[in-house]
C-alpha positions in Angstrom: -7.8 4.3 50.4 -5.0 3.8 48.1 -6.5 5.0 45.1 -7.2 1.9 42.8 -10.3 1.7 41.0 -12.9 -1.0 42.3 -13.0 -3.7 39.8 -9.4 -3.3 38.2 -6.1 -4.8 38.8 -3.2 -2.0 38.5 0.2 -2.9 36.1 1.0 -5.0 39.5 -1.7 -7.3 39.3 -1.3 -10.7 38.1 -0.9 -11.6 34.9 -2.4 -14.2 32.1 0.7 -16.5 32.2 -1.0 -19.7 30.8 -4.8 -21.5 29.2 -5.5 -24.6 29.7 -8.5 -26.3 27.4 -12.2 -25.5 28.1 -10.7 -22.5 29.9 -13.9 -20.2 29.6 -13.3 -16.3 28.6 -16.1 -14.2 28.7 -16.9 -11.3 25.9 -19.0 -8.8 24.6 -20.6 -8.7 28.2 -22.6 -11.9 28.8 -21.5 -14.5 26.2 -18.4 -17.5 26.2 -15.6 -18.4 24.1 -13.9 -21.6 24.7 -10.0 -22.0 24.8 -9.0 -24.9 22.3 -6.4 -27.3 22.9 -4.0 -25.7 20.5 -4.2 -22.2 21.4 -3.7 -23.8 25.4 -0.5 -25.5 23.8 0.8 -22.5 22.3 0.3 -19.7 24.9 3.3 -19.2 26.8 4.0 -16.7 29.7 4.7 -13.5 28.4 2.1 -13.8 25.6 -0.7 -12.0 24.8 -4.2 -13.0 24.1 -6.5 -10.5 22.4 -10.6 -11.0 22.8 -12.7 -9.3 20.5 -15.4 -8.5 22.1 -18.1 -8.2 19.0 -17.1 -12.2 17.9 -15.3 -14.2 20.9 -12.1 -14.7 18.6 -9.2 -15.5 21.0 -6.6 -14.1 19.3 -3.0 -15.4 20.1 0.0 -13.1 20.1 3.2 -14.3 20.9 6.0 -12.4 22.9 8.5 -12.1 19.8 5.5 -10.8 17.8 4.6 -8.4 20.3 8.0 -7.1 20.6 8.5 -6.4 16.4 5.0 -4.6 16.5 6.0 -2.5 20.1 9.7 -1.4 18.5 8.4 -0.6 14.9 5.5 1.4 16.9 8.1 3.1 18.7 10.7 4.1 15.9 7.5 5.3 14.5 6.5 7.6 17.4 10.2 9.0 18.4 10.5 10.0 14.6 6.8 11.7 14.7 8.5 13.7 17.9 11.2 14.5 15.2 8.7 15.7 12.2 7.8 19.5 13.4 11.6 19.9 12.7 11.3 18.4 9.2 10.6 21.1 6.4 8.0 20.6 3.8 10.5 20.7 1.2 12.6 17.8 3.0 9.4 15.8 2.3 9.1 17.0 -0.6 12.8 16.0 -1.5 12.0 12.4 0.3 9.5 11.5 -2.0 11.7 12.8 -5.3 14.7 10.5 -3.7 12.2 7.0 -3.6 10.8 7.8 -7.0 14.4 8.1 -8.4 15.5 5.1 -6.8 12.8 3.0 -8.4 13.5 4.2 -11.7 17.0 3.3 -11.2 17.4 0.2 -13.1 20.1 -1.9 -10.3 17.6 -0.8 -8.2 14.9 -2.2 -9.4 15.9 -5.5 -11.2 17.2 -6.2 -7.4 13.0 -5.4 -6.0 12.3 -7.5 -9.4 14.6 -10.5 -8.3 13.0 -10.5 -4.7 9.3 -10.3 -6.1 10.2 -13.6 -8.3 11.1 -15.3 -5.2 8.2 -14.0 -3.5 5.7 -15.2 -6.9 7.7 -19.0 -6.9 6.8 -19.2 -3.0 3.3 -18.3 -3.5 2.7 -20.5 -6.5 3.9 -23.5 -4.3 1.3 -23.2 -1.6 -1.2 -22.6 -4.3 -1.7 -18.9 -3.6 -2.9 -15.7 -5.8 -0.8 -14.0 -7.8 -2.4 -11.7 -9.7 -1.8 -8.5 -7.5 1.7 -10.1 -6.3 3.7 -9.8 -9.2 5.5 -6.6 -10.4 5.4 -5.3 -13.4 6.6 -2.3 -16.0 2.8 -0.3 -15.3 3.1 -0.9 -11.6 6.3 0.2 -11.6 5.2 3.6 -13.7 2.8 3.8 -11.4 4.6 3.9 -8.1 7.2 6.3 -9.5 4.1 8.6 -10.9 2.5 8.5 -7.4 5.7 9.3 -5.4 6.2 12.2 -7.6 2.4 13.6 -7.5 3.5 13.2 -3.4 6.3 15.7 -3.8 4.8 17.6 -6.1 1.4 18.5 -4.2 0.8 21.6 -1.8 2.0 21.3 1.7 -0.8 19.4 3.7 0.3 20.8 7.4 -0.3 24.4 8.8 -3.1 25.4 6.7 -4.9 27.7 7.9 -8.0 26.3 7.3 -11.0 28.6 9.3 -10.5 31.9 10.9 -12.4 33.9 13.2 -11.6 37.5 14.2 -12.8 39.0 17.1 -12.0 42.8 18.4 -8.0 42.5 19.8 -7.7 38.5 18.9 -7.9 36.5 15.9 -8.7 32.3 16.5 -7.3 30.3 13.6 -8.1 26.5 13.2 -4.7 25.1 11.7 -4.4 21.4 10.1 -1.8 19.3 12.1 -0.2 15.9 11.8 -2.4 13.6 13.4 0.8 11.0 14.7 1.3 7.6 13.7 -0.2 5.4 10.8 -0.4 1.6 11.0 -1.2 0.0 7.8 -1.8 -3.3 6.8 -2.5 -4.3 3.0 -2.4 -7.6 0.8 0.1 -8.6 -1.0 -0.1 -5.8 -3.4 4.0 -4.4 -3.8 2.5 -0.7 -5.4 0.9 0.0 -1.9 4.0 0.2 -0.4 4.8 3.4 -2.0 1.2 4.8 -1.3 1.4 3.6 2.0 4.3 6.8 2.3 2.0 9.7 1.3 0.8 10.2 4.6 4.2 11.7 5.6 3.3 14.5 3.0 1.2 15.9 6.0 3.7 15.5 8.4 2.9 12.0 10.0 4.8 8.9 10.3 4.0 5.3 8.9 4.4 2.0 10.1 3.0 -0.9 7.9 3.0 -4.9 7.4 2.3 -6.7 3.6 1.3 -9.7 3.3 3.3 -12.4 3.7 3.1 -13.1 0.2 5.1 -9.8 -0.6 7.3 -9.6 2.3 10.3 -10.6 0.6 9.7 -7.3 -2.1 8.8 -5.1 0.5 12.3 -6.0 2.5 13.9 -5.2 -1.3 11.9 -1.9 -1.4 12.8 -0.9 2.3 17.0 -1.7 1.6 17.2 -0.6 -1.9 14.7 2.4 -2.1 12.9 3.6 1.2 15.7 3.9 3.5 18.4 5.6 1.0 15.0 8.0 0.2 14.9 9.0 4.2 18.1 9.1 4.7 19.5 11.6 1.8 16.2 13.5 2.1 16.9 14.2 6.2 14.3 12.5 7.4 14.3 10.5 10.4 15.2 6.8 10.0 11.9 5.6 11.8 9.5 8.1 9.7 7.9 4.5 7.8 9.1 1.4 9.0 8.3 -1.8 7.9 6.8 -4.4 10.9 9.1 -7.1 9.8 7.4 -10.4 10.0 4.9 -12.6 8.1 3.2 -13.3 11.2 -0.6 -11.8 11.3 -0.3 -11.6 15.1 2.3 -9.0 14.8 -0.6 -7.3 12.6 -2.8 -7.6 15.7 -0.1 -6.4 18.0 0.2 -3.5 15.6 -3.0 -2.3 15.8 -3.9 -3.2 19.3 -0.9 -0.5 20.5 -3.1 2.5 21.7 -0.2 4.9 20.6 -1.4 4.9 17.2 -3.1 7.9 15.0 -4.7 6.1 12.9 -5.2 2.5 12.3 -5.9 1.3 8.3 -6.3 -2.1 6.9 -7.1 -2.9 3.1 -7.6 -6.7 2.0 -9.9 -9.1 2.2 -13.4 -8.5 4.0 -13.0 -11.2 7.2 -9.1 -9.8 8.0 -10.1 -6.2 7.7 -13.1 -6.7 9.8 -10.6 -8.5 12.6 -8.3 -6.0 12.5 -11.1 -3.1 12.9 -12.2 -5.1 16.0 -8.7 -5.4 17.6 -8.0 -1.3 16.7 -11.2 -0.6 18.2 -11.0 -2.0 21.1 -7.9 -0.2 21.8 -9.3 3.0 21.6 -7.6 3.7 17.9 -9.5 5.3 15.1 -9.8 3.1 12.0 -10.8 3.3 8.4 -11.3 0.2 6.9 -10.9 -0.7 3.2 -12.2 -4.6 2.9 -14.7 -5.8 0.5 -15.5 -4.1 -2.5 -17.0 -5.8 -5.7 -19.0 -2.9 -7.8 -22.5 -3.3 -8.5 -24.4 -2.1 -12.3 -28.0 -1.4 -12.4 -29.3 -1.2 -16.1 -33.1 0.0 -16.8 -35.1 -0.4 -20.4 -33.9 2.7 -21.5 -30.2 2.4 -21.5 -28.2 2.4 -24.5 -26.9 -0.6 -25.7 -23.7 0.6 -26.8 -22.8 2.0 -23.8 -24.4 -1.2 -21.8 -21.8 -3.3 -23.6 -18.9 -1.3 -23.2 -19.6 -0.2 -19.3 -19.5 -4.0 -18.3 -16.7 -4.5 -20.9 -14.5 -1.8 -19.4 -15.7 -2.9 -15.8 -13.9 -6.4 -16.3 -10.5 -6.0 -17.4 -9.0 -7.3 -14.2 -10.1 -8.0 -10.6 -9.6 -5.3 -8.1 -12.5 -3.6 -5.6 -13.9 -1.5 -8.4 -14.2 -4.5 -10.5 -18.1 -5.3 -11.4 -19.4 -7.8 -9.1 -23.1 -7.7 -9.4 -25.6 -6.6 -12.6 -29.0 -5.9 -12.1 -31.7 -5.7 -15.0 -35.1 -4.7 -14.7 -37.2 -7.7 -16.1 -38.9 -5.1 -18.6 -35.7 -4.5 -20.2 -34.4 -8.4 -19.3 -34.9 -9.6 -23.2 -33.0 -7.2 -24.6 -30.2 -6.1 -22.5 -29.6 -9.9 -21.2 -28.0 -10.4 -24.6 -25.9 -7.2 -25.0 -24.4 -8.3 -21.6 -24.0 -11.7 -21.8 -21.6 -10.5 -25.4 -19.3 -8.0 -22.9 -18.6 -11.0 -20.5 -18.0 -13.1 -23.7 -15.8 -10.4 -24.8 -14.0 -8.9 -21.5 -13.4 -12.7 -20.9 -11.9 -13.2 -24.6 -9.0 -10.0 -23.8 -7.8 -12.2 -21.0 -7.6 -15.4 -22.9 -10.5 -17.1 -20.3 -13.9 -17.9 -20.4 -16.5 -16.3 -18.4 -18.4 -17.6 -15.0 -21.8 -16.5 -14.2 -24.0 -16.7 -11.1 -27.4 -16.4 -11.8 -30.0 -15.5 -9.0 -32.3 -18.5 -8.3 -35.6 -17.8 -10.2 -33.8 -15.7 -12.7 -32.0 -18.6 -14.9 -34.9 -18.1 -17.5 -33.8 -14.7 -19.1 -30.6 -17.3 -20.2 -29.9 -18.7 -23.0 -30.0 -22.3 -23.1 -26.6 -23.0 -24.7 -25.3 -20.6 -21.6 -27.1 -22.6 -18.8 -25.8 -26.4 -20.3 -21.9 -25.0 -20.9 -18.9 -26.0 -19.0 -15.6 -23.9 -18.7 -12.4 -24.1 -17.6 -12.0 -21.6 -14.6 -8.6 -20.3 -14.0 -8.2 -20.2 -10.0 -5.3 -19.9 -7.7 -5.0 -23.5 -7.5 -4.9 -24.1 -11.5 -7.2 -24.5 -13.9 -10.7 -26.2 -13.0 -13.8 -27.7 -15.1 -16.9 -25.8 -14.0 -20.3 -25.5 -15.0 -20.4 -21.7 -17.0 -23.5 -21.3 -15.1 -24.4 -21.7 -11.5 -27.3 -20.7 -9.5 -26.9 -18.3 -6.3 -29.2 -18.0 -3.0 -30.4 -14.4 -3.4 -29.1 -13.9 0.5 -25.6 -14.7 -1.2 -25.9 -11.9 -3.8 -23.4 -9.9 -1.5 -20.4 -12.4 -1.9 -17.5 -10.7 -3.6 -15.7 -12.9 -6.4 -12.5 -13.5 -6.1 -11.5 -14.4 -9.7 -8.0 -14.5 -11.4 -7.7 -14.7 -15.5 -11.8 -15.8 -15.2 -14.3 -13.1 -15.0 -16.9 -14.2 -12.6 -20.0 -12.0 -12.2 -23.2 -12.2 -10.8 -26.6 -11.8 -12.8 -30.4 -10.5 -10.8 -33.4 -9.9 -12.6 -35.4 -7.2 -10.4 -38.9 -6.0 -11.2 -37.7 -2.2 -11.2 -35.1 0.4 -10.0 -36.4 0.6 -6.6 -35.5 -3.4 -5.8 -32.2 -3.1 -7.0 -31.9 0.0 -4.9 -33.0 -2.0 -1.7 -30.8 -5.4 -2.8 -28.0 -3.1 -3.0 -28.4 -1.6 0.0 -29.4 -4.4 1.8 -27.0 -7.2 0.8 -24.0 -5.5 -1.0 -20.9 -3.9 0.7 -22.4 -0.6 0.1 -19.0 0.2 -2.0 -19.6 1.0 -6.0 -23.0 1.5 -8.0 -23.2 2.4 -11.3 -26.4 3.0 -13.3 -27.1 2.7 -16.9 -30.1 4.7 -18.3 -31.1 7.5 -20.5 -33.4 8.3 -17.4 -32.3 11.4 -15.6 -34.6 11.3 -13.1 -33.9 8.0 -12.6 -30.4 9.0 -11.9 -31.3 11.3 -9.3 -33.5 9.1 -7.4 -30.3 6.0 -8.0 -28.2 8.7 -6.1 -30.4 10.1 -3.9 -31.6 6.6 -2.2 -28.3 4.4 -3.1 -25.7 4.2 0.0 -22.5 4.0 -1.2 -20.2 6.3 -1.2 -19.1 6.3 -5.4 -21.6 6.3 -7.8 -21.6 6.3 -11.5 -23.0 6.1 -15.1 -20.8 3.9 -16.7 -17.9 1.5 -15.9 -17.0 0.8 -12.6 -13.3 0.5 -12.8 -12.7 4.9 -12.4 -13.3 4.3 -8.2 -9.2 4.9 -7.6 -7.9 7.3 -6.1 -5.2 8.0 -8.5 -7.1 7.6 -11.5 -9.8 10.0 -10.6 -8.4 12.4 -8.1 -4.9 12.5 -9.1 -4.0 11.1 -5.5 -2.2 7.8 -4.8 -4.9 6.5 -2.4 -4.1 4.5 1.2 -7.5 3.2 0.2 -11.3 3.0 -0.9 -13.6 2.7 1.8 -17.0 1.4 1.5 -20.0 2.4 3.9 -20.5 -1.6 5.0 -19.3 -0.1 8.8 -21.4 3.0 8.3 -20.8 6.5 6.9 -17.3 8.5 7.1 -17.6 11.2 9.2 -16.1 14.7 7.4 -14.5 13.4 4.9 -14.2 11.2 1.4 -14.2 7.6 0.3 -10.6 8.2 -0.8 -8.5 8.0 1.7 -5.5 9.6 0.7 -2.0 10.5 2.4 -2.4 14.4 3.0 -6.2 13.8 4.3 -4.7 12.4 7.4 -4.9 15.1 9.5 -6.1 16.9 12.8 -7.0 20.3 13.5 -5.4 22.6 16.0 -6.1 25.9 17.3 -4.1 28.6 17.5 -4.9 32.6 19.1 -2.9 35.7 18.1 -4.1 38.3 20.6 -3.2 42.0 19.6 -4.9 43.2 22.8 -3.4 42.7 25.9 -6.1 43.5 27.7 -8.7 40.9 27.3 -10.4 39.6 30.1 -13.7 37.7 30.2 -14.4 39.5 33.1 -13.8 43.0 31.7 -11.3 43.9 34.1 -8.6 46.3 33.1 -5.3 45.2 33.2 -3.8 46.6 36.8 -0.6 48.9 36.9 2.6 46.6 36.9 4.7 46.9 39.6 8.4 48.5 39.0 
């Protein structure tokens, strides 16, 4: 026999070199997806075509695509071969060197000049801006992350467990685990997060949106690169995958030499990207849908009622509230006291308010509420809407994607114990906060909710940097099940693996109990 494995063609075998419509490709074991007649017309030899096996999407990934993704993949890994030889304070020193360059003024009016090209564009096809554009705060807030980066302990070669046994000694050392792929929105302050895993001694490779790609270019030639360069690190330690395609995305994270695949955006792209990562054998951590959810009972306090949804709203990220929950004892009075926070969270950003009000529940409204119209600010311009519209309680897990409008959702539930199962049934199992002077009520809200940060007041403190002092790589919620040994915060210098490591004072060991024989002259 030669050796090959029943059932498998070897890197000789032939080769998917064109579809043709109706073409039939099986997945997930016993079902069909269907070639189209455009994906036929695009695929040429020398392409790629990715199946995910959980959906049947036939996933199209040209040969230039595949080639960015395979080159920024290996820069990546040749400079992870480089990093043992990289001190701590070099890193250190690297994230000093970006922080300075951003606070360099040429510097950054040239990122700023980039990022207005990059807002004009994405204004003309009628595209979000709200996490696009740059700004003083986002700026501090790069620079403040870069430098918590350099300031913070070494994250490599901790000796984290010990064991001593008579002659030897077993330590249990943290390591860099290789290569990071990470893909995010079109969110420019990533970028600079998206770095912290090199505190531990790992090596980055990301794509931004395409939204943003023109600011990340700017942030690559005008801050990253200098910052590797005088620092000593080498050139291909985070490289940007330069292209605005999303198959190069799924090239990315379909290369099985990664460490670690992460994806942050919206919930149906993150959930994609998982699949293709997966499937290639690459761990991921995912960081899609988010949308907070608030659970008030009758005795909550309405002072702190108002100003938790208040302070929940002030602009729309993950941890933004998404969904609020009174029990129908308490509906009379707290209805009003949070009805007045939307009014006035919606008021500090010049809007109105949109609420979505479960079916069955539109009673606890006021009248004047349920007959208003207002104008909705959305990507596409402003829009006439009914203030009020009724929502399927199956829908009560849709995330709103609002920009100068707040838009929040409104449940009536007969105590804590539905809102607990709604939650846990329908949301993405991300952010739950409950308000009540209850405490056992508290306990059972965190013993029986399932998600992975939860509160007793506003939403908005789930961030990494806020609350841990970390610059996060992301938030992940428990929608794909529970982390395994470690946080919702995903942060740069908890990328790590574990490696063992024996100092033997004895030379005599043997499992056997043999004694050492008498070397030879």
């Amino acid at each position: 026999m030669d050796g090959a494995r029943p059932g498998r063609q070897d890197d000789g075998g032939a080769r998917l070199t064109a579809l043709t419509p109706g073409m039939v490709i099986p997945y997930g074991g016993d079902r069909l997806a269907v070639v189209d007649r455009d994906l036929a017309a695009r695929f040429q030899a020398g392409d790629r075509l990715l199946v995910l096996q959980d959906t049947g999407d036939l996933l199209h990934v040209p040969a230039g695509e595949q080639a960015i993704a395979h080159q920024a993949v290996s820069r990546a890994r040749d400079a992870f071969a480089r990093m043992g030889e990289v001190s701590d304070d070099q890193i250190s020193a690297f994230f000093d060197a970006f922080a300075a360059r951003l606070a360099t003024d040429s510097v950054w009016r040239t990122i700023a000049a980039a990022n207005a090209e990059d807002l004009v564009a994405a204004q003309s096809r009628r595209r979000s801006t709200t996490r696009l554009a740059l700004s003083d705060q986002m700026r501090g807030d790069m620079i403040a992350g870069l430098l918590a980066w350099r300031d913070a302990a070494p994250a490599r070669g901790q000796v984290i467990e010990a064991v001593d046994h008579e002659g030897w000694r077993v330590e249990q050392v943290s390591a860099p685990l290789g290569v990071v792929a990470f893909v995010f929105e079109g969110r420019p302050n990533v970028f600079a997060d998206a770095t912290g895993v090199l505190r531990a001694g790992n090596t980055v490779v990301f794509r931004i949106g395409s939204d943003a790609l023109r600011t990340a270019r700017a942030i690559v030639e005008g801050a990253l690169d200098p910052a590797l360069a005088q620092a000593g690190l080498p050139s291909g330690a985070a490289v940007l995958l330069d292209s605005p395609a999303h198959a190069a995305g799924w090239a990315m994270f379909a290369d099985s030499r990664l460490g670690l695949a992460v994806a942050r955006g919206s919930g149906p792209a993150v959930t994609q990207l998982g699949g293709v990562a997966r499937q290639a054998g690459v761990p991921v951590s995912l960081h899609g849908t988010g949308g907070a959810w608030m659970v008030a009972d009758a005795s909550a306090d309405l002072d702190r009622l108002f100003g938790a949804v208040f302070h929940s709203l002030d602009r729309k990220v993950c941890n933004t509230l998404n969904v609020f929950c009174v029990t129908r004892d308490a509906a009379p009075t707290l209805v009003p006291v949070f009805l007045a926070a939307l009014d006035e969270a919606a008021a500090r950003r010049g809007h109105g308010v949109k609420l979505h009000v479960v079916e069955g529940d539109e009673a606890v409204l006021p009248q004047a509420w349920r007959a208003a119209r207002v104008q909705v600010s959305r990507a596409d311009g402003l829009r006439d809407e009914a203030k009020v519209e009724i929502l399927a309680e199956a829908e009560l897990g849709r995330e709103w994607e609002w920009e100068e409008t707040p838009e929040v959702t409104l449940k009536v539930v007969s105590d804590l114990d539905q809102a607990i199962s709604l939650f846990n049934r329908y949301s993405p199992q991300f952010a739950a906060s409950l308000i009540s002077a209850d405490e056992n009520a508290h306990a059972r809200f965190y013993a029986t909710i399932n998600a992975p940060f939860v509160g007793d007041g506003f939403t908005r403190w789930v961030d990494g940097q806020y609350a841990l002092n970390k610059p996060e790589l992301g938030l992940s919620n428990w929608e794909f099940g529970r982390l395994f040994a470690r946080g919702g915060v995903l942060a740069g210098d908890g990328v790590f693996t574990i490696r063992a490591r024996v100092r033997q004072s004895d030379i005599h060991l043997d499992r056997g109990g043999a004694p050492t024989p008498a070397r030879s002259a």
